[in-house]
C-alpha positions in Angstrom: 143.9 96.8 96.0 140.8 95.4 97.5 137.9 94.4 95.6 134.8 97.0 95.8 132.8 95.2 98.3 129.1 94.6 97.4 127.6 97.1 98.6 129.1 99.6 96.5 128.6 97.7 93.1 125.8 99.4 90.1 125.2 95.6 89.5 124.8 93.2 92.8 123.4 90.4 91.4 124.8 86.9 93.1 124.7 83.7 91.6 122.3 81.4 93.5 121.3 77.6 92.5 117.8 76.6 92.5 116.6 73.4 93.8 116.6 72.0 90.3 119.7 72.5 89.8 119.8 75.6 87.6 121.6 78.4 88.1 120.2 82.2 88.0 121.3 85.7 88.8 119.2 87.8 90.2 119.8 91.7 92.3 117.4 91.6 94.9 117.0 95.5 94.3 115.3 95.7 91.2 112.3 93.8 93.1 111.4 97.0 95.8 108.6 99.5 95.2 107.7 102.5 96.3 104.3 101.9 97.4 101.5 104.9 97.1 98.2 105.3 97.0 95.2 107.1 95.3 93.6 110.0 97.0 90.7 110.4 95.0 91.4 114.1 94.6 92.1 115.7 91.2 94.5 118.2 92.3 96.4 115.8 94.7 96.0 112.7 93.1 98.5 110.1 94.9 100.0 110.1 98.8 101.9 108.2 101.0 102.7 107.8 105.0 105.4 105.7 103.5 106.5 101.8 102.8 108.3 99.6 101.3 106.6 97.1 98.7 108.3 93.8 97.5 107.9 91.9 94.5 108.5 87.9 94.6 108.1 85.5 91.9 106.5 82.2 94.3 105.3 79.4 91.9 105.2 81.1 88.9 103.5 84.0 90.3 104.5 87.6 91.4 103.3 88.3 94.7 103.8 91.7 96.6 104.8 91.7 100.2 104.9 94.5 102.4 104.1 95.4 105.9 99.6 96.3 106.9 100.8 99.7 108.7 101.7 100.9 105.5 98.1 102.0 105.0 97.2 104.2 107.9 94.4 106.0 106.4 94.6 104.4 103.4 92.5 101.3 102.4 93.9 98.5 99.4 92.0 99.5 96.4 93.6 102.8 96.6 97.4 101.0 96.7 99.4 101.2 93.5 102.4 99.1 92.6 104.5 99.7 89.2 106.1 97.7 86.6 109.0 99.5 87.2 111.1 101.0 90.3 110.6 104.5 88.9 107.2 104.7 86.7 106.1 102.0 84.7 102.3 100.7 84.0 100.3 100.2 87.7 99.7 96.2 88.2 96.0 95.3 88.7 95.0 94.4 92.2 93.3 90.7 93.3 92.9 90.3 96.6 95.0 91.1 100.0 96.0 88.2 102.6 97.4 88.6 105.7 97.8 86.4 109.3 94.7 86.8 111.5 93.3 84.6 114.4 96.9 83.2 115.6 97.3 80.6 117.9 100.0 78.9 120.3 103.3 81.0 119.7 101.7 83.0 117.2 99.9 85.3 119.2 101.3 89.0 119.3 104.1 88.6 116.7 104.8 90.9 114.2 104.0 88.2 111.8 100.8 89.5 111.6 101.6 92.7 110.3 103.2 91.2 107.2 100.7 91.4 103.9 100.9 89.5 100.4 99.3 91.4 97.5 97.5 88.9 94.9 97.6 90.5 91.7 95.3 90.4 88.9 95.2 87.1 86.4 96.8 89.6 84.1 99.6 90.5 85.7 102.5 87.7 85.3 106.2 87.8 85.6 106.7 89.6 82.6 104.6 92.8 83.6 107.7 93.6 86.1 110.1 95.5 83.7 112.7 95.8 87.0 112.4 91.9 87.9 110.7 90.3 90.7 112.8 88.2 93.3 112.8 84.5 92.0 111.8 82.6 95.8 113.1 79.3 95.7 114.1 77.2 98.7 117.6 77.8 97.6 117.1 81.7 97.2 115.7 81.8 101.0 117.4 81.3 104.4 117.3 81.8 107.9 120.0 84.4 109.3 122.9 83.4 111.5 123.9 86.1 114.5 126.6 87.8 112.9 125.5 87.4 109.5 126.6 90.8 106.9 123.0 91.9 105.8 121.9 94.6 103.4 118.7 96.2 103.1 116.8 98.3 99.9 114.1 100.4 101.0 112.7 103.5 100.1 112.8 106.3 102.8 109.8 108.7 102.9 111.7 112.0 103.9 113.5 112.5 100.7 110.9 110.4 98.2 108.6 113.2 97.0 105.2 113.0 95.6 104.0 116.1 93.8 101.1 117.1 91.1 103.5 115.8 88.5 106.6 114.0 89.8 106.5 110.9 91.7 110.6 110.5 93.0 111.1 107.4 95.4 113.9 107.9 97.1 116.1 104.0 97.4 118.8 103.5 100.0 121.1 100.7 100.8 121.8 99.7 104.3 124.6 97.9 105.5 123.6 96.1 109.0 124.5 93.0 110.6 122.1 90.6 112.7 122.4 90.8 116.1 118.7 89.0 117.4 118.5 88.7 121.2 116.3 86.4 123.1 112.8 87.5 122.0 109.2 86.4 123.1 108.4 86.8 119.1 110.2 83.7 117.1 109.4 85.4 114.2 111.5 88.4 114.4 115.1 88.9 114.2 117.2 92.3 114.4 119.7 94.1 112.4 122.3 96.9 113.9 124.5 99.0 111.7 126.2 102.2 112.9 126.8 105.0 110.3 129.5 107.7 110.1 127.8 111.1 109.5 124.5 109.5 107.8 122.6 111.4 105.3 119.3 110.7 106.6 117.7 111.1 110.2 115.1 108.4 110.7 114.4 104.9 108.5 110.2 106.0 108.2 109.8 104.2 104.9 111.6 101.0 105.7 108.9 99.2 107.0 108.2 96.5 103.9 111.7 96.1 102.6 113.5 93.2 102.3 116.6 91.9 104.4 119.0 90.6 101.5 121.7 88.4 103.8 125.6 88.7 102.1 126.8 86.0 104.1 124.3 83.6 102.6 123.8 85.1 99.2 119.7 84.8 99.9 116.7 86.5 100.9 116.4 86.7 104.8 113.4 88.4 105.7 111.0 91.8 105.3 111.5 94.3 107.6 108.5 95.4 110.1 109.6 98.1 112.4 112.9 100.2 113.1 114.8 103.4 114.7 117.1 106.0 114.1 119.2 106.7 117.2 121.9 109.3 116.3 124.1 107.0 114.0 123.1 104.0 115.2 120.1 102.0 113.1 118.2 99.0 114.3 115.9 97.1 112.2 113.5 94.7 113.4 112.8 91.8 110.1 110.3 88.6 110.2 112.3 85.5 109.2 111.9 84.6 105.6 111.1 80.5 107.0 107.4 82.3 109.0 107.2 84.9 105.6 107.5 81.5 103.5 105.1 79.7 105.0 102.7 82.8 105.1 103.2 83.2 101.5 102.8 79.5 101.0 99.6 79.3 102.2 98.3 82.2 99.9 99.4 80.7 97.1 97.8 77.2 97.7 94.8 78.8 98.5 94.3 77.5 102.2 92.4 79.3 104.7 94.8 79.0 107.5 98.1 77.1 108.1 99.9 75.6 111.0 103.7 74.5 111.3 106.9 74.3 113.7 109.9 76.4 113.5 113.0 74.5 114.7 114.7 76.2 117.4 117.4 79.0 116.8 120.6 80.4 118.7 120.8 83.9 119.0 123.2 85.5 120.6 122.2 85.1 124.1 121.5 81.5 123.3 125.1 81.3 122.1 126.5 82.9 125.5 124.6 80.2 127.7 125.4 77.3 125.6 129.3 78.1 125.6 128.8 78.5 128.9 127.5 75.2 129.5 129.9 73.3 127.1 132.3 74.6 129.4 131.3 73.5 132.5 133.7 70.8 134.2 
């Protein structure tokens, strides 16, 4: 008999090894939030257009990271995140950083729709009872085309929000990455087709994070995606451009400039075969 694959275990923790040397194991799952907001009325008190909120442990600190168009008509200081996946205290809010003014390749990618939550001086690791994801440059990576990926998010058709029930409703994705050329070096894509799915679109997903099997690490937070009949594509920024986003937060600098080192993606891998061919 085959082993259950991943996907279908309670407990998906993986055994990663940090740059130190120790060894931790950690399910990315316990990390995502359903993220909702305060209305400000007393008969409707909280709402959603939907999202996805993630919880990282960078430097000591827990970070959220989700996506900006998660707000719509909402504004930060309304935005609650919990101790827990399902209830739990509400962590107290900092401050709200996100990309602005890009330059060079920068310009019009979807990296600027990706934004880290600062939390109060209060909150510390220990205020998440469901764990935050430990980010290490060990517990990171950069997907391969072809890579097995999964992705936690919460969908916003079947989560409910009611005068006295808050229900998030999680689902698991099984995609693979399939990236094309792009014009944005940020972004990579996921495809996964679905025998008879139970849900219709992926509204909600935006925020989640992209958990790659093949590399037992973090991959990237999803920014965009569509439902086609059973066929779902996900668009996700890189975890190296969400890294150095987060990076910069955390150091406190007001803006930050690197390189990415060139990628092959799939088209990239059909010209070059192509050319290692030639006589």
């Amino acid at each position: 008999m085959k082993p259950p694959r991943l996907i279908h275990l309670p407990d998906q923790r993986v055994t990663q090894t940090l740059a130190s040397g120790i060894t931790i194991r950690q399910d990315f799952r316990t990390a995502t939030r359903f993220p909702f907001f305060h209305t400000g009325h007393d008969q409707w008190q909280y709402a959603t257009h939907g999202g996805t909120l993630f919880v990282v442990l960078y430097g000591g600190k827990p970070y959220g990271l989700t996506c900006r168009h998660v707000l719509q008509t909402f504004d930060w200081g309304q935005l609650v995140v919990t101790a827990e996946r399902f209830g739990g205290g509400a962590a107290g809010l900092s401050k709200i950083a996100y990309a602005s003014n890009p330059k060079g390749y920068a310009v019009d990618t979807d990296i600027l729709d990706l934004a880290v939550i600062q939390f109060s001086d209060d909150v510390t690791s220990s205020f998440f009872t469901d764990a935050a994801y430990l980010i290490d440059e060990r517990t990171v990576t950069t997907s391969k085309v072809g890579d097995a990926l999964h992705v936690h998010g919460a969908l916003k058709a079947p989560s409910e929000i009611a005068e006295t029930i808050i229900a998030p409703k999680f689902c698991l994705l099984e995609l693979v990455d399939n990236t094309p050329l792009s014009n944005d070096p940020t972004l990579r894509r996921a495809f996964g087709m679905f025998e008879s799915p139970e849900f219709a679109d992926v509204v909600g997903l935006s925020g989640s994070p992209v958990f790659n099997v093949t590399q037992s690490a973090l991959c990237g937070i999803v920014v965009r995606g569509a439902m086609n009949g059973d066929t779902c594509t996900l668009w996700y920024v890189d975890m190296f451009d969400v890294l150095k986003l987060l990076a910069a937060v955390h150091e406190g600098k007001d803006a930050t400039f690197y390189e990415k080192p060139a990628i092959l993606r799939s088209s990239d891998t059909a010209v070059a075969k192509a050319a290692s061919e030639k006589p």
